[in-house]
FIKE-535023 format. One line per 5 residues: number of its first residue (from 0); their letters; for each residue x, y, z of N, C-alpha, C. Coordinates in pm, whole numbers, m for minus. Each point is the difference from the previous one (the first is absolute). Example, Ala and Ser with C-alpha at 12.3 -4.5 7.8 and 13.67 -1.06 7.14 Angstrom:
BEGIN
0	AS	1319 m569 780 m89 119 0 90 120 0 | m35 105 m72 82 119 6 m77 109 73;
end
This chain:
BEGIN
0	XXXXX	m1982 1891 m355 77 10 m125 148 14 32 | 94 m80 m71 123 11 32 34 163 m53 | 168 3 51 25 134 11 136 m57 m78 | 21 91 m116 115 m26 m72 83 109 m44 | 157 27 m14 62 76 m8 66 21 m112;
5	XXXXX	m13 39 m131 29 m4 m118 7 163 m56 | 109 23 m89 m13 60 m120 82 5 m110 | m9 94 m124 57 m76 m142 121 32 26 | 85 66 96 118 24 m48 76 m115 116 | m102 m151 18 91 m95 54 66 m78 m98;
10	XXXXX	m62 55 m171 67 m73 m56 50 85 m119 | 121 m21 83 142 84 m42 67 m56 m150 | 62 68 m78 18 4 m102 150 m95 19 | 56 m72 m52 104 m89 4 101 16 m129 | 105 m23 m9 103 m32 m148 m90 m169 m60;
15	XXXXX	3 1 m133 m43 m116 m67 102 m115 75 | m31 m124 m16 30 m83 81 m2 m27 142 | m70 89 72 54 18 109 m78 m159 99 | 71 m31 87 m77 m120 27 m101 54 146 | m34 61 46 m111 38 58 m146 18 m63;
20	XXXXX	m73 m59 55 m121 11 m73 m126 83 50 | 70 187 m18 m106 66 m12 m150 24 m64 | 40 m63 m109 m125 m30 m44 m160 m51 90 | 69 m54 84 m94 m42 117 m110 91 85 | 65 136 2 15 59 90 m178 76 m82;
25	XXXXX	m4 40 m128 m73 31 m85 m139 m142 m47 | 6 m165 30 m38 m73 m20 m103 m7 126 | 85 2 106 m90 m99 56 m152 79 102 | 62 112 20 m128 87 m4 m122 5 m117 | 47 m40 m80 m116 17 m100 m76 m156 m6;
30	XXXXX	96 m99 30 m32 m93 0 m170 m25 135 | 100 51 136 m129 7 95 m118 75 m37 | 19 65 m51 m117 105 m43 m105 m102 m93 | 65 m16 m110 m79 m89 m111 m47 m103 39 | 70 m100 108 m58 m83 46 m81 17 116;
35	XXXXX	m69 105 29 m84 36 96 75 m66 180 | 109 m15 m9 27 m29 169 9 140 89 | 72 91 m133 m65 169 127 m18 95 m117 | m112 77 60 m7 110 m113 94 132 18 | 11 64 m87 34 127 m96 85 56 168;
40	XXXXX	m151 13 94 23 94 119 78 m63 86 | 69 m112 21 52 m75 73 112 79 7 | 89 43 m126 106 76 m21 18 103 62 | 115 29 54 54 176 76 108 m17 m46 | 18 178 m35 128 m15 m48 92 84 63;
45	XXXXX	96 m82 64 100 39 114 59 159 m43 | 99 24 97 49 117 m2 181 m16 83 | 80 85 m56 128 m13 115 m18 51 128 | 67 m106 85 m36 36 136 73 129 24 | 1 79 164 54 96 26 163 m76 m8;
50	XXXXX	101 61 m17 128 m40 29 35 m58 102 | m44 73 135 10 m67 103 m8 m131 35 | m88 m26 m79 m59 m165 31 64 m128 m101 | 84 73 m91 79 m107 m64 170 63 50 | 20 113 100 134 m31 58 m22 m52 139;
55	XXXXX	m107 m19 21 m20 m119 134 52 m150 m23 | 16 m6 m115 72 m166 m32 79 19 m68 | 67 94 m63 83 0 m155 109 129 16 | 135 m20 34 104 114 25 m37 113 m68 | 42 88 11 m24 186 m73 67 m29 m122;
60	XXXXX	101 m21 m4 146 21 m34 m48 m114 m172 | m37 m123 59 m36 m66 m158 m168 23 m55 | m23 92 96 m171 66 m88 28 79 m55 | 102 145 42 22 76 m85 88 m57 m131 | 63 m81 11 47 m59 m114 m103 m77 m71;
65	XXXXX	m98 m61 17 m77 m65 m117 m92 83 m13 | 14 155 55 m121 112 m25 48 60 m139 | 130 39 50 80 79 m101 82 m59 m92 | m16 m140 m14 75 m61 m112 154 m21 53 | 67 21 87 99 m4 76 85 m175 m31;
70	XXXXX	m81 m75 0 56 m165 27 84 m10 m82 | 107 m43 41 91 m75 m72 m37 m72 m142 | 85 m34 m75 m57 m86 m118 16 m115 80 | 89 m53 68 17 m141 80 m193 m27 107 | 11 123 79 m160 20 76 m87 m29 m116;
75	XXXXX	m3 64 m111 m98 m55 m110 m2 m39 m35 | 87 m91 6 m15 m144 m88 m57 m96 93 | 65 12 124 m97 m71 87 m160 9 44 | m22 81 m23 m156 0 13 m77 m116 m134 | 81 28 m147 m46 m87 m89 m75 120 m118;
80	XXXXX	m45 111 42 m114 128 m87 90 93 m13 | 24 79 m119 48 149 m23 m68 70 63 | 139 138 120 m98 77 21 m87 105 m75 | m61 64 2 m80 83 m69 m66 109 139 | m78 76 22 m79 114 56 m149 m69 15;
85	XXXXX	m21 m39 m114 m143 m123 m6 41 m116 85 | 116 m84 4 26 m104 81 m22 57 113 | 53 97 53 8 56 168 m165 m8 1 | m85 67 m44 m107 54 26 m110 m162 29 | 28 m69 m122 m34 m120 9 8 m57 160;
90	XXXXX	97 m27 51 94 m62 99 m130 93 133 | 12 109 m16 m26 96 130 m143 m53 21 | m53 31 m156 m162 m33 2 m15 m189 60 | 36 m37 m50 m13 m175 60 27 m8 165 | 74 79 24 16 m46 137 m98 126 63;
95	XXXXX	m25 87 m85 m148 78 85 m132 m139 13 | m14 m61 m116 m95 m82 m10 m22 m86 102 | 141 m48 45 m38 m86 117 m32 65 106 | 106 99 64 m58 78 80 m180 37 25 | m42 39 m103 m97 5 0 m123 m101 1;
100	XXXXX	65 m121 m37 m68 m142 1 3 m10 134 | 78 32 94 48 m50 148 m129 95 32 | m17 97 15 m77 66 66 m196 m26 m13 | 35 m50 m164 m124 m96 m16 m44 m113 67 | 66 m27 m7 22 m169 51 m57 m8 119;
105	XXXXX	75 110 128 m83 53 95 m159 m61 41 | m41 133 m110 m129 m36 27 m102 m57 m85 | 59 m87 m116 m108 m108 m83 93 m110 52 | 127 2 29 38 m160 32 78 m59 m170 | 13 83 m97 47 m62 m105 51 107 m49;
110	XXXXX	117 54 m122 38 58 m97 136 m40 m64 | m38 10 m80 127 m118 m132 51 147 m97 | 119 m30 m63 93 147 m35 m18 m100 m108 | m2 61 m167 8 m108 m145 172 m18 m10 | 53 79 73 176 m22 14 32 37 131;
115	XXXXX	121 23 41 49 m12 120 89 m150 69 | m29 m27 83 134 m102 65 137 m17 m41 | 60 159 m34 165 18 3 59 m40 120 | 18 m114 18 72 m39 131 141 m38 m2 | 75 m7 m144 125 33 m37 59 130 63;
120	XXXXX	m60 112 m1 36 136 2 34 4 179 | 146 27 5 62 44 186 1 168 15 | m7 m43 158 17 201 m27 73 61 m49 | 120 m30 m32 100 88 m108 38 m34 m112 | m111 m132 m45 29 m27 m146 m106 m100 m67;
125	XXXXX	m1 25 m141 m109 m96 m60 61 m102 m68 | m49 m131 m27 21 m86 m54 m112 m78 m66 | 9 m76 m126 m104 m104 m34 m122 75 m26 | 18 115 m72 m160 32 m72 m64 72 155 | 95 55 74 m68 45 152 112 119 23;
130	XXXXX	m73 111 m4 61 140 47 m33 42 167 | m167 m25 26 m26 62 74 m93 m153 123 | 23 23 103 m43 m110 46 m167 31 56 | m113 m59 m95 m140 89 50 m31 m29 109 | 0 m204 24 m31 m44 119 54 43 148;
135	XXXXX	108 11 30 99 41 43 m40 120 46 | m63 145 m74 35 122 14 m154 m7 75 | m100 m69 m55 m117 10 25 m5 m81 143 | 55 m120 81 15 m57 151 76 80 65 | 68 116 m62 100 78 68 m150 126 30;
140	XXXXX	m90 33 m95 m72 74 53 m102 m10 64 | m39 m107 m1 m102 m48 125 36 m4 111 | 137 m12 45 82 m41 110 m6 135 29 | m9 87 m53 60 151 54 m111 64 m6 | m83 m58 43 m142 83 m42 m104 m63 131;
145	XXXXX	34 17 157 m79 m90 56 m123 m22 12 | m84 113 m49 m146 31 m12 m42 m130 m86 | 68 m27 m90 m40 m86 m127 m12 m171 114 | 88 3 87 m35 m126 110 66 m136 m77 | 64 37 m62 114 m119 m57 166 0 81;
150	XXXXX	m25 m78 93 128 m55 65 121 m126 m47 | m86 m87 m93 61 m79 m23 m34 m63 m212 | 131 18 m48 m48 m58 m153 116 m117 m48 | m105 m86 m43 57 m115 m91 m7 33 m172 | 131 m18 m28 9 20 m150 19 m160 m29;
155	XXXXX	m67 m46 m130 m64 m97 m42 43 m3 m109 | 131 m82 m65 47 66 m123 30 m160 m64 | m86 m17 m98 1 m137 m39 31 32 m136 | 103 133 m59 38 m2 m125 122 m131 m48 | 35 m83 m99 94 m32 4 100 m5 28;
160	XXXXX	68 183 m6 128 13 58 m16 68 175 | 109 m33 51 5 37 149 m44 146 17 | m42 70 66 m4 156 69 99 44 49 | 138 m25 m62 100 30 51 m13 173 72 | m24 104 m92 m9 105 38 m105 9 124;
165	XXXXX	m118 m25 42 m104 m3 96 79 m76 143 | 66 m87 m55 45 m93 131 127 99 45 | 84 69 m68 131 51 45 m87 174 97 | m83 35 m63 m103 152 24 m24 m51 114 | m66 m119 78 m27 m13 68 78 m121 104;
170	XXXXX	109 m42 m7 94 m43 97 m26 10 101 | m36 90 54 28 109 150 m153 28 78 | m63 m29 m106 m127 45 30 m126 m122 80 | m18 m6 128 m70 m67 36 m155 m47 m10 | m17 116 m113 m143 21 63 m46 5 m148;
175	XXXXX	61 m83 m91 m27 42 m125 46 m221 m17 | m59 m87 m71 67 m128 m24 1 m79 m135 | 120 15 m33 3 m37 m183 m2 m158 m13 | m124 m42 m63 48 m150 m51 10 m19 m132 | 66 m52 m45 53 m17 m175 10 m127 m17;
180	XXXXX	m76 m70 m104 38 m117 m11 28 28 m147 | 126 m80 m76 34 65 m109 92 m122 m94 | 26 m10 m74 96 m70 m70 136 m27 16 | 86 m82 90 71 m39 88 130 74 m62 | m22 m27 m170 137 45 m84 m33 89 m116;
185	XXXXX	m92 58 38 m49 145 m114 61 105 96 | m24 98 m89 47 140 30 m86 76 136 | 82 41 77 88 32 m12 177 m64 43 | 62 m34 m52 119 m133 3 48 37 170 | 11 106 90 60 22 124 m165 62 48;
190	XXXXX	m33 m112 90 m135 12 82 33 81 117 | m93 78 7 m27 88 189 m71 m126 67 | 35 48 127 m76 m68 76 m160 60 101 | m114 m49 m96 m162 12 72 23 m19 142 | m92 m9 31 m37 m32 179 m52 m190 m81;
195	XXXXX	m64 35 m115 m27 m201 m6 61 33 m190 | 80 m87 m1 13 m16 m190 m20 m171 27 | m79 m36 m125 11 m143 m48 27 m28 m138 | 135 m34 m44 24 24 m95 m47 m148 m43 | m21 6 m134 m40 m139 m101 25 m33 m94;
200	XXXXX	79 m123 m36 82 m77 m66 m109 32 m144 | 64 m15 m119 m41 19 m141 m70 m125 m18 | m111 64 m101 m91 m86 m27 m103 m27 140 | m8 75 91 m115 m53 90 m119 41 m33 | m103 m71 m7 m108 m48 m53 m154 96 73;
205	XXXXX	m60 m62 m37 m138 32 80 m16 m54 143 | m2 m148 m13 m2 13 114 30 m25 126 | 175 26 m37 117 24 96 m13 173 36 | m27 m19 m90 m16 181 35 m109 63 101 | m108 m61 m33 m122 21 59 m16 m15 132;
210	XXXXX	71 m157 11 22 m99 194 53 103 68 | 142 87 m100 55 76 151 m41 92 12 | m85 102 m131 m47 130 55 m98 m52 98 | m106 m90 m23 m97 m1 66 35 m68 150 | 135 m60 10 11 m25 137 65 115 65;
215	XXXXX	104 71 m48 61 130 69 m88 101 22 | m91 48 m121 m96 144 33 m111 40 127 | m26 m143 29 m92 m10 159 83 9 83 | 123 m41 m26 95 14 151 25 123 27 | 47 63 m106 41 165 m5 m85 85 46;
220	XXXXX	m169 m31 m69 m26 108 53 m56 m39 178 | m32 m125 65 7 m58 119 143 90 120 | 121 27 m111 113 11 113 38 168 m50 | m32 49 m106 24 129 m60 m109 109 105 | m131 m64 m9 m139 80 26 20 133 m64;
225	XXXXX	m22 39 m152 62 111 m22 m148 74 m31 | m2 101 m1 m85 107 m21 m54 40 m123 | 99 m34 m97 31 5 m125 34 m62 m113 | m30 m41 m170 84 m81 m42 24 106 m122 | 108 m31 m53 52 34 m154 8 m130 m40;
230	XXXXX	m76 m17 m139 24 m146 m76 50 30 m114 | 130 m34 m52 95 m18 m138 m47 m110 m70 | m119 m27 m82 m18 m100 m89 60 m17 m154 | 109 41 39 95 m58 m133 m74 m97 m74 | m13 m28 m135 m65 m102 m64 181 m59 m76;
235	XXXXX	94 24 2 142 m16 m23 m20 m160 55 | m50 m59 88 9 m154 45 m73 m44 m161 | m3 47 m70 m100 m146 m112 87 m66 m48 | m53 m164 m27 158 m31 m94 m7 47 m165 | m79 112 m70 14 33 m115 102 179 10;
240	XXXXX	15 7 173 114 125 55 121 m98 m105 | 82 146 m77 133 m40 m60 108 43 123 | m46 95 78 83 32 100 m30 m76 170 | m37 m123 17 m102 9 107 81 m144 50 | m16 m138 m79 33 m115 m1 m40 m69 134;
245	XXXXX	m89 38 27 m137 m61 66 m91 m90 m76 | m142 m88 43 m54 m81 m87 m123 61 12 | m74 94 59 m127 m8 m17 m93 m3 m112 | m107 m9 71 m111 m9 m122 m68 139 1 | m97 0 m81 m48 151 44 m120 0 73;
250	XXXXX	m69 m151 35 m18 m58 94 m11 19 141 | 128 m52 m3 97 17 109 19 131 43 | 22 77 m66 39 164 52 m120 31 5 | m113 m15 m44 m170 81 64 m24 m66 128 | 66 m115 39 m38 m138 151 74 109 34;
255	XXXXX	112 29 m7 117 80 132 m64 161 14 | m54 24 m84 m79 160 50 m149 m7 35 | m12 m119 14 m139 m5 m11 m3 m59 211 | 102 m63 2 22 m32 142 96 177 75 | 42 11 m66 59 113 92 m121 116 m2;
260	XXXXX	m18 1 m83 m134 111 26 m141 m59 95 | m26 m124 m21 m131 m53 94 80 2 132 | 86 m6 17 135 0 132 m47 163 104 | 8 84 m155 36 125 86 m160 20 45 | m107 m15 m113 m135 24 30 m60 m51 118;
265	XXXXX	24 m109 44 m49 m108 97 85 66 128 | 90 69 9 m4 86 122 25 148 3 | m38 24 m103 m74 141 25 122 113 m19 | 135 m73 m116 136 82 12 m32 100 m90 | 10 143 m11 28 44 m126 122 m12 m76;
270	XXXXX	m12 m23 m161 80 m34 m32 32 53 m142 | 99 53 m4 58 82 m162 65 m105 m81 | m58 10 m133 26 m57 m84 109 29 m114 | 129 m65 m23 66 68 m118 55 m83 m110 | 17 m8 m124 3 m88 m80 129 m77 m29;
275	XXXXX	63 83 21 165 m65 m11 55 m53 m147 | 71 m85 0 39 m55 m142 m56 m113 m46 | 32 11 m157 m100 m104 m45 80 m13 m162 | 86 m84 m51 71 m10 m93 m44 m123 m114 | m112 m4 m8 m5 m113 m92 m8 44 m163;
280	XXXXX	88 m102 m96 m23 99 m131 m154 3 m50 | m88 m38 45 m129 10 m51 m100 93 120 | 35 145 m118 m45 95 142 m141 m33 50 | m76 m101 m78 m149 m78 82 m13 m70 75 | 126 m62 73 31 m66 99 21 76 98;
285	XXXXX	50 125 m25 3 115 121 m103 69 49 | m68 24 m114 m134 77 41 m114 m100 43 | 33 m146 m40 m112 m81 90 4 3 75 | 123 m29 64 57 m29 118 6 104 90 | 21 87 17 m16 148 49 m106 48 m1;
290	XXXXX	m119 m74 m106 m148 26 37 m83 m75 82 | 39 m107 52 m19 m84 74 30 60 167 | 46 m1 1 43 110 140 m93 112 23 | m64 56 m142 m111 132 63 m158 m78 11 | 16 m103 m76 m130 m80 m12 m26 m52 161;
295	XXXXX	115 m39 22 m54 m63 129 m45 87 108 | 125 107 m8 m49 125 82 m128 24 m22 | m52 35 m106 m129 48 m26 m151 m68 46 | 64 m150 21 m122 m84 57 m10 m24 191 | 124 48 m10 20 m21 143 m24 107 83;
300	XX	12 149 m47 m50 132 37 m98 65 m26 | m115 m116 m96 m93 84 m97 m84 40 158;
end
């Protein structure tokens, strides 16, 4: 049975208009449930990690500021969310989730977070709907944990926009390898540089898209040999994304998780799952699409 990391306060209360679509966050769990791909018990519901383990990736200095409400109005505007005491708590709990997905993952080989992949968020600052970096905090704790026997992790971040924040966290870091393939001229407008970025011209399709994941992802993990994966399945690539300007189908985006996951299964990677962004105005295009990703999981780990 898959192992999933959810609870209600991932979906955070917003100003009217707001263009994030929390609503999701409350959908698509209910959605798996009803449609019998995992039951009721599949669910755990995370907790904030110890501190320690989110100032292993993330300065003191801007935690106590998004603890205590401290940020700038300029810092808060960049993140994109008002702060609030519920936002912090939100933020802490999601990146407990992965954490705790990582440690799952371990030993079933699978666990997917219903949110998570803030890979906007640097250690001393958030950006793009990303405060806290989960993936990031969670390869930072496997790494520091040698009992756990993870030497080497590939982050797998096929959201639309780049991982700017994940790729800058980890610059320096050898033993950790970011690939981003992302939208050549979406956000974020001044790119970090991954260990691999492939950026892609607007409007790329199914299956331009498909040729290069599926020719790059065997090489990587052939020359990476990593121990580990974090997968960012952004559903933000559809072409019904208002923020995305990509072409996929929804199709197309179940082929690209449906290969990266038979990828990781077929050699035996564990691998954390996180949902990332997903902007289409028909929030049923998000929750298909984002359900498609646990479906497959679910047949592939049953």
């Amino acid at each position: 049975m898959l192992s999933i990391a959810w609870a209600p306060l991932y979906a955070h209360p917003l100003p009217d208009n707001h263009r994030f679509p929390m609503l999701k966050y409350e959908l698509l769990p209910e959605q798996l449930v009803r449609e019998g791909t995992v039951p009721e018990s599949a669910f755990f519901a995370p907790s904030a990690p110890p501190t320690p383990d989110i100032l292993r990736t993330h300065d003191e200095e801007y935690y106590q500021k998004l603890r205590t409400g401290g940020l700038t109005r300029q810092e808060e505007r960049a993140t994109g969310f008002p702060w609030s005491p519920q936002l912090f708590k939100r933020e802490v709990t999601i990146l407990g989730g992965t954490l705790e997905c990582a440690r799952r993952a371990l030993s079933s080989g699978i666990a997917l977070n219903i949110a998570g992949g803030t890979h906007h968020a640097f250690r001393n600052r958030g950006e793009g709907f990303c405060l806290l970096n989960d993936q990031a905090a969670a390869a930072d704790y496997l790494l520091a944990n040698p009992a756990l026997g993870v030497s080497k992790v590939l982050i797998v971040d096929l959201d639309v926009h780049q991982g700017n924040g994940t790729a800058a966290i980890f610059q320096h870091e050898p033993r950790v390898f970011t690939f981003s393939m992302h939208g050549a001229r979406n956000y974020p407008h001044r790119k970090e540089h991954s260990d691999l970025d492939l950026p892609l011209p607007d409007n790329t399709d199914d299956a331009a898209y498909l040729a290069l994941l599926t020719s790059t992802l065997p090489r990587l993990l052939a020359e990476v040999q990593p121990d580990f994966v974090f997968y960012l399945s952004g559903v933000d690539v559809l072409a019904t994304d208002k923020l995305g300007h990509l072409a996929l189908t929804r199709v197309g985006c179940r082929q690209r998780d449906q290969f990266v996951l038979e990828l990781c299964h077929r050699h035996a990677l564990p691998v954390v799952v996180c949902m990332g962004g997903g902007y289409s105005p028909r929030i049923a295009d998000i929750i298909e699409a984002h359900a498609n990703t646990f479906r497959i999981a679910a047949d592939l780990w049953s």
